[in-house]
N, CA, C and O atoms as a DFTB+ gen file, in Angstrom:
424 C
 N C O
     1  1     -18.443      23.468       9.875
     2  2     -17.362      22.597       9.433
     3  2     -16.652      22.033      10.666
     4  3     -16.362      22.715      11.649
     5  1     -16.384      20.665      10.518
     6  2     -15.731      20.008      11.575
     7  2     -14.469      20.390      11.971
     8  3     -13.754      20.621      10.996
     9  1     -13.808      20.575      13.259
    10  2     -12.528      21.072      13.336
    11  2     -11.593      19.621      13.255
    12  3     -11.995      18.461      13.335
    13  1     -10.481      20.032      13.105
    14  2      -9.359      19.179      12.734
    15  2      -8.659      18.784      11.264
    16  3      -8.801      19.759      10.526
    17  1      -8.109      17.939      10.728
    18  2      -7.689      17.244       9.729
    19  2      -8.631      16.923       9.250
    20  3      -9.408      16.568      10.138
    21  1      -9.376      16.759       7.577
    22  2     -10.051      15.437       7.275
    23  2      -9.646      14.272       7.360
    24  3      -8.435      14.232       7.577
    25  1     -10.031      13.500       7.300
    26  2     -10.172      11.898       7.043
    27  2      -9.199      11.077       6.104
    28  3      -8.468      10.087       6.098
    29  1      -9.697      12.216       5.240
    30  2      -9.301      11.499       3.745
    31  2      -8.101      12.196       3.556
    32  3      -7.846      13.359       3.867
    33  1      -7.146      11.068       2.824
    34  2      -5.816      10.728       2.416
    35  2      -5.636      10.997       0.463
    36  3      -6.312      10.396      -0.372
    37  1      -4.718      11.885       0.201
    38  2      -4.354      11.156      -1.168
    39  2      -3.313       9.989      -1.696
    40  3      -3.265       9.362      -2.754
    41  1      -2.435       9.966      -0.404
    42  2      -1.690       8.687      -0.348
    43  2      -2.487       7.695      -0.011
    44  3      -2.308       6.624      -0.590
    45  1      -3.672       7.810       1.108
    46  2      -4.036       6.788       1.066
    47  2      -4.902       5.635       0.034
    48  3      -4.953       4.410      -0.078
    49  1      -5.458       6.697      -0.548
    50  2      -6.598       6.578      -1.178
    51  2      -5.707       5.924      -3.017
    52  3      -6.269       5.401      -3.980
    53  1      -4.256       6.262      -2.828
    54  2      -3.541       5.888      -3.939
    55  2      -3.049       4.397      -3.856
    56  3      -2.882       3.633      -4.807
    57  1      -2.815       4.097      -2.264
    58  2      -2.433       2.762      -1.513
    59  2      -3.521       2.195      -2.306
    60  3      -3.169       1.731      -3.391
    61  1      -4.907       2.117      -1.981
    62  2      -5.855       1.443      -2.073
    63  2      -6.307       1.712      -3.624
    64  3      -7.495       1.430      -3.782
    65  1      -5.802       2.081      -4.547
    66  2      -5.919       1.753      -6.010
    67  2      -4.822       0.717      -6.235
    68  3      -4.914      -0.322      -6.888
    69  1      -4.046       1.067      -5.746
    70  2      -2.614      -0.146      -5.788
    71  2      -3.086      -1.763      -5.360
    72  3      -2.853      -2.846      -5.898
    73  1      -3.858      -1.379      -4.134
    74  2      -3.792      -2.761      -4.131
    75  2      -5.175      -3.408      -4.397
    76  3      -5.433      -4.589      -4.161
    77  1      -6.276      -2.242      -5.063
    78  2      -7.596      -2.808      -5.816
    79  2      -6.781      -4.071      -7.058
    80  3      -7.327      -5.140      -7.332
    81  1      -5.461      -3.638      -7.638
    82  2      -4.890      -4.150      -8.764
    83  2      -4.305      -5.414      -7.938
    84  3      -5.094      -6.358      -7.963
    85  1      -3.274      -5.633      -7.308
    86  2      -2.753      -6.812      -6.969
    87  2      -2.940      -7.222      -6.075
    88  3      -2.116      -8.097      -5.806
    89  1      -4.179      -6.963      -4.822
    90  2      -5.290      -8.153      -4.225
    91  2      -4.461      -7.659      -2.707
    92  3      -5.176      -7.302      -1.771
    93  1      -3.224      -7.664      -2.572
    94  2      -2.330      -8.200      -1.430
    95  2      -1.022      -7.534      -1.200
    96  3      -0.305      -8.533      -1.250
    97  1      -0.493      -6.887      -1.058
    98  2       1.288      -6.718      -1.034
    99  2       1.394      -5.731       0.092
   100  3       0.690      -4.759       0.366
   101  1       2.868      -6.426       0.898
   102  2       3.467      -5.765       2.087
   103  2       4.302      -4.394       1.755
   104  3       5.072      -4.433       0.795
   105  1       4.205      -3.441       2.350
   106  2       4.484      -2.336       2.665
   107  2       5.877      -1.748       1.640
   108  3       5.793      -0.610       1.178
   109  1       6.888      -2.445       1.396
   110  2       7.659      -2.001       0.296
   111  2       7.496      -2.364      -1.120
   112  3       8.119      -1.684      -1.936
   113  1       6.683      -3.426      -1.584
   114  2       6.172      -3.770      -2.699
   115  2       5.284      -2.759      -3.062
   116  3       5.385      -2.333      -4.213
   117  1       4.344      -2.233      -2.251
   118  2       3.519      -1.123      -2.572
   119  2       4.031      -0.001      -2.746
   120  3       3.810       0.604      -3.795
   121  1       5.093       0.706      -1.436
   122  2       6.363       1.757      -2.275
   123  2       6.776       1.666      -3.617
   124  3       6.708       2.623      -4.388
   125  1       7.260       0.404      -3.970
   126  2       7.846       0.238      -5.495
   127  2       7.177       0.696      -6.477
   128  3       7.568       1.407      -7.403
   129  1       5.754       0.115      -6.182
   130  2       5.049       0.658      -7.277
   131  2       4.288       2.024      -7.015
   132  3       3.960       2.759      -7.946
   133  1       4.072       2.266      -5.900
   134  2       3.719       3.903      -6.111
   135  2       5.141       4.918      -6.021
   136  3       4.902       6.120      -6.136
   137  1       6.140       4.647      -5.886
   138  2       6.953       5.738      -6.462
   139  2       7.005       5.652      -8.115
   140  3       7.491       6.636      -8.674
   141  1       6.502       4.454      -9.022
   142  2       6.232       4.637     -10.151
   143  2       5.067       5.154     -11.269
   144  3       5.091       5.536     -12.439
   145  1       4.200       4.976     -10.394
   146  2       2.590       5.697     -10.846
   147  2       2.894       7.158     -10.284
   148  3       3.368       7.936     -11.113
   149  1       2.672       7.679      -8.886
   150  2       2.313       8.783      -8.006
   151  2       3.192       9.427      -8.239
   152  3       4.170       8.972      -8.832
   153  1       3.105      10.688      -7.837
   154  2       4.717      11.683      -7.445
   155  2       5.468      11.076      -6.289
   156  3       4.780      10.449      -5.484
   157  1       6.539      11.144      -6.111
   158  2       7.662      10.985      -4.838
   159  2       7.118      10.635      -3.593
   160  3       6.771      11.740      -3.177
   161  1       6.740       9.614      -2.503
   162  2       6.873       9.767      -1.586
   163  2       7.804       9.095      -0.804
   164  3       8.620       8.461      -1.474
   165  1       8.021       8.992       1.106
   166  2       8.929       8.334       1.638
   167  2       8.012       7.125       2.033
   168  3       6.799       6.945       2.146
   169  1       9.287       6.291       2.208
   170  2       8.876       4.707       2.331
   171  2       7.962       5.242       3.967
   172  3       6.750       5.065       4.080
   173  1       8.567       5.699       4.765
   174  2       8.048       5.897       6.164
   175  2       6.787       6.552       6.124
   176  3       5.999       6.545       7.070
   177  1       6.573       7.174       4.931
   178  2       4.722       7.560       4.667
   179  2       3.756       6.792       4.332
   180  3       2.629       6.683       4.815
   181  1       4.431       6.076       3.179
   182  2       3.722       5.006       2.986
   183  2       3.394       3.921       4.227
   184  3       2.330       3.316       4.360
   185  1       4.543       3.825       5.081
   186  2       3.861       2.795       5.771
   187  2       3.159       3.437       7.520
   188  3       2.975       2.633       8.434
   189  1       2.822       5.147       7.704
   190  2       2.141       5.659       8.006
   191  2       0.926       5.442       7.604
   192  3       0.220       4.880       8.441
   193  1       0.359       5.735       6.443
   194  2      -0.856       5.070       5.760
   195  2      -1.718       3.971       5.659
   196  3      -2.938       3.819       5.725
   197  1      -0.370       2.966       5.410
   198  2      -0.961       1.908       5.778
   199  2      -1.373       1.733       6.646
   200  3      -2.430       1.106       6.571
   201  1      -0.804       2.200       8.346
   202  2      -1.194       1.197       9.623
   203  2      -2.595       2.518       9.850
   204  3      -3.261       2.051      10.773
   205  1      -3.126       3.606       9.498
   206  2      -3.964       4.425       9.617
   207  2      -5.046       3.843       9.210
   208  3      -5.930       3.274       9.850
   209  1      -4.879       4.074       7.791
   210  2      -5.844       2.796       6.846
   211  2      -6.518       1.726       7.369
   212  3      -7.707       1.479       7.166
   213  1      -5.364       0.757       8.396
   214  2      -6.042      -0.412       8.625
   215  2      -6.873       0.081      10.065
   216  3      -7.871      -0.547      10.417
   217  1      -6.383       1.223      10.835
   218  2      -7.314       1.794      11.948
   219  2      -8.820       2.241      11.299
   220  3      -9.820       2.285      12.015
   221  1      -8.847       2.503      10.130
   222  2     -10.377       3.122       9.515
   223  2     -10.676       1.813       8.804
   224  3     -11.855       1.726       8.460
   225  1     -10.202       1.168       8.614
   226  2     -10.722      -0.152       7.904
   227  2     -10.655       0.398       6.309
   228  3     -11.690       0.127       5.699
   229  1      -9.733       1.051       5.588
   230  2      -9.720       0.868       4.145
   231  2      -8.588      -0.545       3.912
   232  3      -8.467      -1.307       2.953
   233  1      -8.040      -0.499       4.917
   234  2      -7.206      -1.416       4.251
   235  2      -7.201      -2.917       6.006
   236  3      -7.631      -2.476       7.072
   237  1      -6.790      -4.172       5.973
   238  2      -6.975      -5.449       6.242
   239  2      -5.646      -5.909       6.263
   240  3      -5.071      -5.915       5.175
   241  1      -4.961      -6.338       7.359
   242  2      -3.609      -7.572       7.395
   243  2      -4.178      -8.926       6.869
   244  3      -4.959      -9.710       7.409
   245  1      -3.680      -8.961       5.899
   246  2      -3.919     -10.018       5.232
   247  2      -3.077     -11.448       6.040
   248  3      -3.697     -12.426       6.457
   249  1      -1.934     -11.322       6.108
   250  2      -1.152     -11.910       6.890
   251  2       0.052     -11.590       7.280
   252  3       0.673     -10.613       6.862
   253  1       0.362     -12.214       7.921
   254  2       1.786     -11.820       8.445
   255  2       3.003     -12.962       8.258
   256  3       2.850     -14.154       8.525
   257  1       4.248     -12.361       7.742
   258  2       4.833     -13.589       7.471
   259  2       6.578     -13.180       8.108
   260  3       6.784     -12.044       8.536
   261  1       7.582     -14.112       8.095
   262  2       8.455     -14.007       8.716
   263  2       9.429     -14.589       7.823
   264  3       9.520     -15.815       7.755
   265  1      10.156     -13.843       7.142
   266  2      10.865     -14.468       5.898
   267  2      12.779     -14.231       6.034
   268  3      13.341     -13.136       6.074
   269  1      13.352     -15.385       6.075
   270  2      14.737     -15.260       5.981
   271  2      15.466     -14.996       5.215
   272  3      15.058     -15.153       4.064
   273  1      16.519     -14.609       5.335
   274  2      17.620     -13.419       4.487
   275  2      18.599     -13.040       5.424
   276  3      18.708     -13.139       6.646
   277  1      19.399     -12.497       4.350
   278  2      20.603     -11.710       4.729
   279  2      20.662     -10.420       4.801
   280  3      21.256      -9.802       3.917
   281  1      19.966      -9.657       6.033
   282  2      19.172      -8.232       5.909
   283  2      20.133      -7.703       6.809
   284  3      20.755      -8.623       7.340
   285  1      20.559      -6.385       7.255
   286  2      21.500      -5.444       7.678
   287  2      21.071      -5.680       9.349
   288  3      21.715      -5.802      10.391
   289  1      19.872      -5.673       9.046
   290  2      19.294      -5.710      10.681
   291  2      19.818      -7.285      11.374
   292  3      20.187      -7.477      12.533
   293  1      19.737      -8.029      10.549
   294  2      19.728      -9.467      10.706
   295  2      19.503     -10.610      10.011
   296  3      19.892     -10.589       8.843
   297  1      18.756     -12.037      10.573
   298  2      18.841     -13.017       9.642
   299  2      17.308     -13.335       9.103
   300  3      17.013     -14.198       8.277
   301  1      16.426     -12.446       9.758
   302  2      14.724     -12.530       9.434
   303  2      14.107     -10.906       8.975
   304  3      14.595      -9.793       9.170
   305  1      13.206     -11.210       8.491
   306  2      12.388      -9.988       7.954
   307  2      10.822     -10.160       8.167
   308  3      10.296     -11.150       7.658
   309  1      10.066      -9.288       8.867
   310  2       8.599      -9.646       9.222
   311  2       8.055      -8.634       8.223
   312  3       8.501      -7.488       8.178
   313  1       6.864      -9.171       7.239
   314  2       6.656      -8.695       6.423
   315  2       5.076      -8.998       6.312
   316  3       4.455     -10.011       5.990
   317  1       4.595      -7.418       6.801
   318  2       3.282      -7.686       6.890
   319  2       2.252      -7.194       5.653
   320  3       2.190      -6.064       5.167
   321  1       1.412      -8.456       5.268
   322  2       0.838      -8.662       3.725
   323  2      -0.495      -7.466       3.907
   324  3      -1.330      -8.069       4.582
   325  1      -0.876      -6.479       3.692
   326  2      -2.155      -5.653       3.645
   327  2      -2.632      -6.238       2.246
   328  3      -1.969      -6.711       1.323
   329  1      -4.492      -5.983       2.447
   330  2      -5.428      -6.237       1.542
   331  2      -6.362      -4.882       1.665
   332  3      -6.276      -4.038       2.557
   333  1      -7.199      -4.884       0.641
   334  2      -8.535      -4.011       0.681
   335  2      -9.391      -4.279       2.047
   336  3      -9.658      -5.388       2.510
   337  1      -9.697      -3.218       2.494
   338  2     -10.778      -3.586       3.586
   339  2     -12.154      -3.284       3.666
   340  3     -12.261      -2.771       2.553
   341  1     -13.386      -3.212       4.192
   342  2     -14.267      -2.590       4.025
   343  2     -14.863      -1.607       4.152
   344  3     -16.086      -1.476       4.092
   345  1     -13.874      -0.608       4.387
   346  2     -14.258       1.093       4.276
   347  2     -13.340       1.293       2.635
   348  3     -13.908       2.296       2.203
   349  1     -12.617       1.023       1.894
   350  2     -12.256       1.208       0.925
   351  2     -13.026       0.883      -0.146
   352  3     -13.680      -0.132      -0.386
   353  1     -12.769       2.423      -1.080
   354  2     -13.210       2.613      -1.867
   355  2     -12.775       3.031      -3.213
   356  3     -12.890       4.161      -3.687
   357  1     -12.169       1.802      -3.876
   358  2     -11.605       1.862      -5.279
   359  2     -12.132       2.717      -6.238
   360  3     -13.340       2.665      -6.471
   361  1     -11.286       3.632      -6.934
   362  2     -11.731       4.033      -8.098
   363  2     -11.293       3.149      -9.183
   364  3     -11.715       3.687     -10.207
   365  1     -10.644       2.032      -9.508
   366  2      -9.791       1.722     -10.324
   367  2      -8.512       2.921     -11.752
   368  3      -8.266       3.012     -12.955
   369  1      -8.240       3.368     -10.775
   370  2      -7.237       4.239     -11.743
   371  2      -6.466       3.346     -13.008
   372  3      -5.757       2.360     -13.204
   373  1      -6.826       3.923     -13.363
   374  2      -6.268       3.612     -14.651
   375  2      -4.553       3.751     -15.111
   376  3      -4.012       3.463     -16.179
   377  1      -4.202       4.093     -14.334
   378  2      -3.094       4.366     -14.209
   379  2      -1.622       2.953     -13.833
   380  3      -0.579       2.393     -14.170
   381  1      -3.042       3.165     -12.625
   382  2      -1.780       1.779     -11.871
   383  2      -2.001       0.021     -12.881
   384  3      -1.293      -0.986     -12.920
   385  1      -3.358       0.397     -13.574
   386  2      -3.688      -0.998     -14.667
   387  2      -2.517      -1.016     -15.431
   388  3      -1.809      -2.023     -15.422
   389  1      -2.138       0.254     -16.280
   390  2      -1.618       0.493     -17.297
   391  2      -0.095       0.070     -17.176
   392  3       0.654      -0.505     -17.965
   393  1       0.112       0.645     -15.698
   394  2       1.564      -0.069     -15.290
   395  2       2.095      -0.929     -15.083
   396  3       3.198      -1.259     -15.519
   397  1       0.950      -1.840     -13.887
   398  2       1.140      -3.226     -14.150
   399  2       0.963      -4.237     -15.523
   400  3       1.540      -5.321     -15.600
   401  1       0.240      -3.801     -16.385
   402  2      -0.097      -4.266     -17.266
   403  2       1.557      -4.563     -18.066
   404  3       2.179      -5.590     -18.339
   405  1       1.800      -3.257     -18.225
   406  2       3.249      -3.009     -18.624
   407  2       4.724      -3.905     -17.895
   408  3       5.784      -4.221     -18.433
   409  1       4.411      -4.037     -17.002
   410  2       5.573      -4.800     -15.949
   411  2       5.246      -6.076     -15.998
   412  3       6.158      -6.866     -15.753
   413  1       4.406      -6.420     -16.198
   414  2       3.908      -7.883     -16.264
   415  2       4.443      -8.645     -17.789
   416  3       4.822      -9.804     -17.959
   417  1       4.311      -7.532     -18.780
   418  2       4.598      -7.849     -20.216
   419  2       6.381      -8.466     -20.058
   420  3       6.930      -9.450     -20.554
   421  1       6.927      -7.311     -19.089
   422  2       8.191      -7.521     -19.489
   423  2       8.494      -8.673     -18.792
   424  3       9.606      -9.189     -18.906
């Protein structure tokens, strides 16, 4: 058996059912909706994951964008868009369908 950590993530691997469903979304859009499917995590894990993810290639910067507001920090917000990449491997949970499905209704 190999020494160290495995590889594999259950946050990560939950990221990447999230965004098998909506193609694209930056780092707190994806919080939103996995503190509603998953158990509890912190925003600062989630976006641990993500930038890991995109080091193994499950997950892709889709783009990067620079959006204005009235934010605590200041008058801009850089908000970087992740996609599926080609080490990811969707199960489609059924879970996160069911939710969006649901949020979309309302």
């Amino acid at each position: 058996m190999p020494r160290g950590r495995p590889v594999g993530s259950d946050i990560r691997q939950n990221i990447i059912e999230i965004l098998y469903f909506i193609k694209q979304g930056y780092g707190y859009d994806i919080y939103k909706i996995y503190r509603e499917v998953y158990p509890p995590v912190t925003l600062r894990s989630i976006y641990y994951h993500l930038r890991k993810g995109t080091k193994l290639g499950e997950f892709k910067i889709h783009k990067i964008k620079a959006e204005k507001g009235d934010y605590s920090w200041g008058p801009e917000a850089e908000k970087i868009y992740y996609a599926l990449g080609p080490n990811a491997k969707p199960k489609a949970d059924i879970k996160v369908r069911k939710f969006l499905e649901k949020k979309k209704k309302k």
